[in-house]
N, C-alpha and C positions, 0 to 999 in steps of 0.2 A: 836717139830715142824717137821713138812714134807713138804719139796717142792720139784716141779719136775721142772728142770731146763730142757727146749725147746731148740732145735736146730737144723738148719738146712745145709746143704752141706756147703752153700759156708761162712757160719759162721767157722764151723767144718774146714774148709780149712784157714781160716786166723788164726784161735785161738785156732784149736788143745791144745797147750801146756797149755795153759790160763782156757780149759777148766775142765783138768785132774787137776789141780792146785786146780777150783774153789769145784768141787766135794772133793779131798780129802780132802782140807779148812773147806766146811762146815761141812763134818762127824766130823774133829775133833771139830765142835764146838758143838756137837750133835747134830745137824740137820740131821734127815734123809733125802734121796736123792733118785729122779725117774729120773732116765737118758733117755730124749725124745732125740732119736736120728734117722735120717736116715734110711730107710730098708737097706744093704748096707754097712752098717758103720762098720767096724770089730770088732773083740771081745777086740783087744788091745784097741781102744781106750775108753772102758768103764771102770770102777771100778768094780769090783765082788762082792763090798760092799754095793753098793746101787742096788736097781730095775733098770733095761732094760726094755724100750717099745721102740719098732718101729713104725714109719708112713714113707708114701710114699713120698717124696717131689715133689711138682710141680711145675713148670715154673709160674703160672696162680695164683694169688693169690684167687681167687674163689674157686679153685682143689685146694691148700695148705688148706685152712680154711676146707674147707669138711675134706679131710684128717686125721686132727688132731682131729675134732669134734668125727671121732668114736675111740679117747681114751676115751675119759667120762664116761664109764664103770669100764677100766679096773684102771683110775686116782680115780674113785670113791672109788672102792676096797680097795685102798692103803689108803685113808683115806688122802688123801694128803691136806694140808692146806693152802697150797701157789704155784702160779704157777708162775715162771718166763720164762720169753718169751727174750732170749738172744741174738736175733736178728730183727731187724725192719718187717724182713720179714715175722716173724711169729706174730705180735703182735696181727692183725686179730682173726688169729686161738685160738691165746690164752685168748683174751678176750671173743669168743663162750665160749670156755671151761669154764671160770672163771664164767660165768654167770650162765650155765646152775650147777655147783655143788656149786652154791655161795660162790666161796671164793676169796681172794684178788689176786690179779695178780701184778707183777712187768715186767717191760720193760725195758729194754735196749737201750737207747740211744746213739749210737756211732760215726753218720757222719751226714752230712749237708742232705743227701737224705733219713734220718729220718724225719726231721721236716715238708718234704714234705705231709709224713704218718701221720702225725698229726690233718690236715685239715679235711679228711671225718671221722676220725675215733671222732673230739672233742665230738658229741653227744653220741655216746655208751660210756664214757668215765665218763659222767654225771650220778652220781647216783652211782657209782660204787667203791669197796674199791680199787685203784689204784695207780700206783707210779711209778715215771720212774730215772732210774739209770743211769745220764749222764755220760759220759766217760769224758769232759773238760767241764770246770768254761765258755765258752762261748756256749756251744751248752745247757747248763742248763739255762743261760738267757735266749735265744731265745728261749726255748722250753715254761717256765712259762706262758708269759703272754695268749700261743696257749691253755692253757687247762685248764679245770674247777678249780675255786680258792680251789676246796676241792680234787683235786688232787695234792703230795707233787712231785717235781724234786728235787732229791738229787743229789750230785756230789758225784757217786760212779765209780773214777780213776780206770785206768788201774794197772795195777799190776808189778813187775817186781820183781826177786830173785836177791840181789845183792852178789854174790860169796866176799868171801871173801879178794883175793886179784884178779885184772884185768886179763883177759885172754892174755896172752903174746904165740902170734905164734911161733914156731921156725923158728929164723932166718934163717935157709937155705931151708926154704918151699915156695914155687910159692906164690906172691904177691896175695889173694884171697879178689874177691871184691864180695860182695855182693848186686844186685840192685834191691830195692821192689817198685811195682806198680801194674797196672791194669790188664797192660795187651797191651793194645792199643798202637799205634805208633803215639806218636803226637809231635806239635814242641818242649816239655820238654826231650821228650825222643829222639828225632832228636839232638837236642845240645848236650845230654849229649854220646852218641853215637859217634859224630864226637870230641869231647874231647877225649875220650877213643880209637878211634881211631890214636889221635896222639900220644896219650899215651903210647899205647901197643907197638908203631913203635922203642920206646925205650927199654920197659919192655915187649918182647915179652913172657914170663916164664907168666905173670899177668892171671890170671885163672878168668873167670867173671862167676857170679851164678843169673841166672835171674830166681825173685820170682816171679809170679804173679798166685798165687793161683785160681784154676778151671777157667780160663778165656780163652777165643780164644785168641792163640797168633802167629798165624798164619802171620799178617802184618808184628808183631815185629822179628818173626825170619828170614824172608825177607829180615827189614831192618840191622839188625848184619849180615848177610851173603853180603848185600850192600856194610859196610861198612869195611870190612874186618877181620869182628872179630868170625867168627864161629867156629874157632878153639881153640878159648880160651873159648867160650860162654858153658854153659849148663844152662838147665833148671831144676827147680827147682819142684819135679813132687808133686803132690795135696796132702793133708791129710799129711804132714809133718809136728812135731814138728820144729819149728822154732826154738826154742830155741836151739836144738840140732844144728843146721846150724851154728850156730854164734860159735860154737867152734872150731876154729884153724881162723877165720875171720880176716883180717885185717881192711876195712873197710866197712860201711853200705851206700848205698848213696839211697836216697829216690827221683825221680826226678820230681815229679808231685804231683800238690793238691789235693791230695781228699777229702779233708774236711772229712777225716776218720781216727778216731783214731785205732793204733793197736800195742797192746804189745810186738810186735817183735820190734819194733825199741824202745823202754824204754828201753828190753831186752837187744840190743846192747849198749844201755848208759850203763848199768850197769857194763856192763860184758867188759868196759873199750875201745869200740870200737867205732873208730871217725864215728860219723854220718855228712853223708850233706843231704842237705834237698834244695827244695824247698820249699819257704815260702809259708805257710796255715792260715788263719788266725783262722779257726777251729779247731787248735792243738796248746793249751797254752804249753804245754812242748819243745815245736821248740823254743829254746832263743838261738839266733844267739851269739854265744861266750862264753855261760856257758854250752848250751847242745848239740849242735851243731852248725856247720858254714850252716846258712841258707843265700841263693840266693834268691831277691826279683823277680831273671826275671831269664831265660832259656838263659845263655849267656857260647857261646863255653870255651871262656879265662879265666872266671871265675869259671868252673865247672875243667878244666884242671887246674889253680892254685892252686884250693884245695885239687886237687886227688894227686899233685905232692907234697903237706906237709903233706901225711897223717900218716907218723913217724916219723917227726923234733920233736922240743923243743913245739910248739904250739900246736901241738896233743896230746901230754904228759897233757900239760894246761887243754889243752879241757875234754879227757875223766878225768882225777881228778876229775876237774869242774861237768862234767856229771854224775859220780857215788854220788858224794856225793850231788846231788840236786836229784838225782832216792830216794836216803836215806832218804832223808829228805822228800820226796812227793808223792811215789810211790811206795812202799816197797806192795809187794804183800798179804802179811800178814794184809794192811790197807784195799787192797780192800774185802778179807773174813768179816773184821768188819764191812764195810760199808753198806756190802750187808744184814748181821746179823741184822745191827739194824734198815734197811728200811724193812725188814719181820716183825719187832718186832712193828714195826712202825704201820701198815699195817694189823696184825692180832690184834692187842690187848695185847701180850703174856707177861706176866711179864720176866724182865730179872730172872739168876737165881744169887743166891750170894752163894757162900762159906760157907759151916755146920759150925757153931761155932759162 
C-alpha cells in the first residue's frame, strides 16, 4: 500500500509532532509514504524514508485546489494508492486529485469548521471511494448523517505517547505555564489574563508560553503588555514540535472553544501535566475531573483557583486520572491502527497475517 499524506501550513503548525509520528507509524506498518508538504517546509520536518513533494499553499481555496491538482503527475509516478487529506483545508484539492488517478481518498475531520466543509463538497463526495477520520465520537455523529450513506466516518482519535513515568519539573525552576489558543483576544482570554495577572503579582518567577500556532497575534500581545504580564509572556514561534514544549511544563491551560481537536493537549494528559480547559463540547476527551478541570464559563476566580492548585494533592489526582484514560483511549500507536484499517477499508486490500 502507498499513500500520500496532504498537508498544509497551518495543519504542519499545530501537528508538527503528530505528523512525524504518523509517517514513521505507517512505514513501520509498510505502508509506503508521499510526504505532501508546503514549498517552504524544511528538510527536518520530513522523513528521508518516504517521498517529498511540494505545492504552494494559498490563502483562496480555489488557488489551494489548483495548487495541488498539478501533483497528479508526479502522485501518478509513485503509484500512490490512497491519498489522505490531513487537514479540512485541503480536502478540495484532494478529492481533484483522488478523481482524476481514481483512487480512494481519506479526510481528516478535526473541528466544528469542518462540517462547515461538508455542505458544498456532499455532491463530489457521491460516487466516490471516500472516508473520513474524525478526531471525537461527537464531530463523527454530526458529520454521518451530512454525507452519502456509501461514505464510511470512522472515529480515528488523536494520538498521544504516554512516557513512562509523568514529567516532574524541577522544583527549583520558574513556575512554566503553557497557554494554547487561536490567537485572538476575546473575553476567554480577557478572564484568563486578569487571573494570571493576580497571579503573577504573587509568583512573579511564573514564566507564561503563549501557543497559538501561525496566527496574528498582534491584539493578544497588546492585551499581556495591558495587563502587566510581558515580562513573564513569550511566544511560542510556528512549526514547533509541541510535544517537545511540554517538557520541563508545569501546567497546560486551554482558555477558549474551538471546537478543535489537537494532540498537544492529550500530549500534556499524558506526560502527567494538569490541564484546564475551557468547556467544548466538540472535544469528548475534556472530562472535567478525570482529564482535566474544565470551566463551563470564562470566570476571573475560577480560572485563578485552578491555576493556584496546580501542584496540591488534587493535581496529583488529576494527571494519574489523565494519563491513564490517555492509556486507555488515546495511545498513539491506536491512531497508526485506525488510520491502517480505514485504507484497508477504502482500497479493498487484504489484511496480511503472519508466514506459518
Amino acid at each position: 500500500m502507498h499513500t500520500a499524506l496532504i498537508a498544509d501550513n497551518a495543519w504542519l503548525a499545530d501537528e508538527l509532532g503528530m505528523f512525524r509520528f504518523l509517517v514513521v507509524g505507517l512505514l513501520g506498518e509498510q505502508v509506503r509514504v508521499a510526504q505532501v508538504v508546503p514549498e517552504g517546509t524544511g528538510e527536518s520536518v520530513t522523513s528521508a524514508f518516504g517521498a517529498r513533494l511540494t505545492w504552494q499553499d494559498r490563502r483562496h481555496d480555489l488557488l489551494r485546489r489548483h495548487q495541488l491538482a498539478g501533483l497528479v503527475p508526479a502522485l501518478d509516478e509513485l503509484q500512490v494508492g490512497v491519498l489522505h487529506a490531513l487537514d479540512g483545508r485541503v480536502w478540495s484539492g484532494a478529492l481533484k486529485i483522488a478523481r482524476k488517478l481514481q483512487v480512494p481518498v481519506v479526510l481528516n475531520l478535526a473541528s466544528a469548521a469542518d462540517l462547515d466543509r461538508l455542505v458544498p463538497l456532499r455532491r463530489q463526495l457521491s460516487g466516490m471511494r471516500a472516508g473520513f477520520a474524525a478526531a471525537t465520537t461527537v464531530l463523527a455523529e454530526a458529520a454521518q448523517p451530512m454525507v452519502p450513506e456509501s461514505v464510511p466516518v470512522e472515529l480515528v482519535a488523536p494520538g498521544a505517547q504516554v512516557p513512562p513515568a509523568p514529567n516532574v519539573a524541577p522544583g527549583d525552576r520558574s513556575l512554566c505555564i503553557v497557554i494554547t489558543g487561536d490567537g485572538t483576544f476575546d473575553d476567554d482570554v480577557r478572564a484568563l489574563l486578569e487571573a494570571l495577572a493576580v497571579f503573577v503579582a504573587d509568583e512573579p518567577d511564573a514564566l507564561l508560553f503563549l501557543d497559538c500556532p501561525g496566527r496574528d497575534t498582534r491584539d493578544l500581545w497588546q492585551a499581556v503588555q495591558q495587563y502587566g504580564l510581558l515580562h513573564q509572556a513569550s511566544m511560542i514561534p510556528s512549526n514547533t514540535d509541541h510535544r517537545r514544549l511540554l517538557i520541563g511544563a508545569h501546567l497546560l491551560i486551554q482558555p477558549q472553544a474551538l471546537g478543535r481537536a489537537r494532540s498537544m493537549t492529550l500530549q500534556a494528559m499524558a506526560c502527567g501535566i494538569p490541564v484546564m480547559a475551557r468547556e467544548d463540547p466538540w472535544l469528548d476527551y475534556l472530562i472535567d475531573g478525570e482529564t482535566a478541570w474544565v470551566t463551563a464559563k470564562s470566570d476571573v476566580s475560577t480560572w485563578l483557583e485552578m491555576i493556584r492548585r496546580h501542584d496540591g494533592p488534587a493535581a496529583r489526582r488529576l494527571t494519574e486520572s489523565a494519563r491513564d484514560w490517555v492509556r486507555r483511549h488515546h495511545l498513539a500507536a491506536r491512531l497508526v491502527d485506525r488510520t491502517v484499517d480505514l485504507y484497508r477499508k477504502l482500497t479493498g486490500e487484504a489484511y496480511r497475517f503472519p508466514d506459518g
